[in-house]
MARSE-499397 format. One record per atom (N, C-alpha, C, CB): x, y, z negated; residue in one letter. Coordinates in steps of 0.05 Angstrom, whole numbers, padded with zeros to 5 digits, always signed. Atoms other than C-alpha are relative to their C-alpha. Glycine has a CB too. Layout:
BEGIN
XYZa ...
***
This chain:
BEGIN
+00017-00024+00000x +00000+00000+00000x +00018+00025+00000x -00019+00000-00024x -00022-00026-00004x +00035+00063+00022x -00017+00026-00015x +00007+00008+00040x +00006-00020+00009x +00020+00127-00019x +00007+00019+00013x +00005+00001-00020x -00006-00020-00020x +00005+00197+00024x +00018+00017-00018x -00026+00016+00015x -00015-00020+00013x +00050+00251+00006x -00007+00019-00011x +00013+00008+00010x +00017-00029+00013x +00033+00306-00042x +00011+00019+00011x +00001+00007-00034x -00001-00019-00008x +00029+00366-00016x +00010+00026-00014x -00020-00001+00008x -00017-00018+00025x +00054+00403-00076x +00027-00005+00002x -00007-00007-00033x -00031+00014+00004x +00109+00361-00075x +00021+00014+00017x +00002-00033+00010x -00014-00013-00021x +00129+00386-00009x +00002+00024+00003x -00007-00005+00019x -00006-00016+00011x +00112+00457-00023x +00018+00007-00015x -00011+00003-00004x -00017-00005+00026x +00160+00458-00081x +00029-00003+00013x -00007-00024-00028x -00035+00009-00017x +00224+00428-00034x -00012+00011+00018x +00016-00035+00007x -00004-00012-00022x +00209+00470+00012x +00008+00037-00003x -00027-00006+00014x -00009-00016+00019x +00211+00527-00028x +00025+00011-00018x -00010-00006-00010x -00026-00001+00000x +00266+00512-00063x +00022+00004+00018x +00004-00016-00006x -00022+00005-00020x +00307+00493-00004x +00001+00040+00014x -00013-00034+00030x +00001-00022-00020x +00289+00569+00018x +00015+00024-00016x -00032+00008+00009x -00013-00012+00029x +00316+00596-00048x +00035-00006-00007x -00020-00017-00028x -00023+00016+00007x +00385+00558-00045x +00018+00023-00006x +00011-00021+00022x -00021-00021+00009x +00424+00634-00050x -00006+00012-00018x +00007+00019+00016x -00001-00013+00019x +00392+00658-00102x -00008-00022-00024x -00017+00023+00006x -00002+00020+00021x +00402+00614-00169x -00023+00005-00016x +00027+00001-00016x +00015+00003+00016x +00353+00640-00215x -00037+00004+00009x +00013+00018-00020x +00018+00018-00004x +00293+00632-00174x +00003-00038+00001x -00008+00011+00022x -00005+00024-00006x +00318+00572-00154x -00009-00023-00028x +00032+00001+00010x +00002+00016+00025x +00324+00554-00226x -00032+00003-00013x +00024+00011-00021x +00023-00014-00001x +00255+00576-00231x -00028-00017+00007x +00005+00022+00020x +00020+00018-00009x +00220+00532-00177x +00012-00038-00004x -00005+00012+00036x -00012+00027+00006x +00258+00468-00196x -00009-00005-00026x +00032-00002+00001x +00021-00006+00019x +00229+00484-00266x -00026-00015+00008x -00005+00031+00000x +00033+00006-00006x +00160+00485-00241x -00004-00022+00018x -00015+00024+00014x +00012+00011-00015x +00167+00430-00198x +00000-00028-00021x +00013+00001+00029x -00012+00016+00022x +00205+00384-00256x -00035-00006-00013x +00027+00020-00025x +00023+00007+00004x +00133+00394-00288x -00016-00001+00017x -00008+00011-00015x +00016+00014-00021x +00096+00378-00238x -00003-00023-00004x +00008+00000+00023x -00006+00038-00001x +00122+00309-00230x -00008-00011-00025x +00036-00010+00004x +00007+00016+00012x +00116+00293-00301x -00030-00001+00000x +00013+00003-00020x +00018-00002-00006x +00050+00324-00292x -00023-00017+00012x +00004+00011+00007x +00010+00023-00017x +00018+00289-00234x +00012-00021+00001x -00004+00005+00023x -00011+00020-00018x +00068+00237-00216x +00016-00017-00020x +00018+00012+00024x -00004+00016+00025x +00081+00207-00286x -00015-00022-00010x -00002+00016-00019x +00025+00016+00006x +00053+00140-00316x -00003+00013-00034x +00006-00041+00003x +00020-00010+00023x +00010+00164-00369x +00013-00015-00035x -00040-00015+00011x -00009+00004+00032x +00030+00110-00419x +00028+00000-00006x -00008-00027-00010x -00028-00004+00001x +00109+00114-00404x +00004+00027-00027x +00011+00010+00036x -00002-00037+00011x +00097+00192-00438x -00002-00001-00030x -00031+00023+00011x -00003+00001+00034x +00127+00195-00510x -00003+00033-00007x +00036-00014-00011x -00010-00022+00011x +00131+00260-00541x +00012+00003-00018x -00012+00012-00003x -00028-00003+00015x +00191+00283-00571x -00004+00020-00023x +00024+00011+00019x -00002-00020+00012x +00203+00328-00627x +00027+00022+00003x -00004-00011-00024x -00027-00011+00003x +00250+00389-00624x +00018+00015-00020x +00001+00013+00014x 
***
């Protein structure tokens, strides 16, 4: 079973990739994409929460 591609997903590396000279967007949308993934593209029961 092949899964379609998220469309966020690709937004976000595309984005990035457009950002590559300037670091602190960059650091910015790599951020927001980081949550994303655990977001949508995480298994639910894998997800511990940590203390800091």
């Amino acid at each position: 079973m092949e899964v379609a591609p998220c469309q966020d997903c690709e937004w976000y590396r595309t984005q990035i990739n457009r950002a590559a000279g300037d670091p602190q967007p960059r650091a910015d949308l790599e951020a927001l994409y980081a949550a994303h993934l655990r977001r949508k593209h995480s298994d639910a029961e894998r997800r511990t929460l940590r203390s800091v």
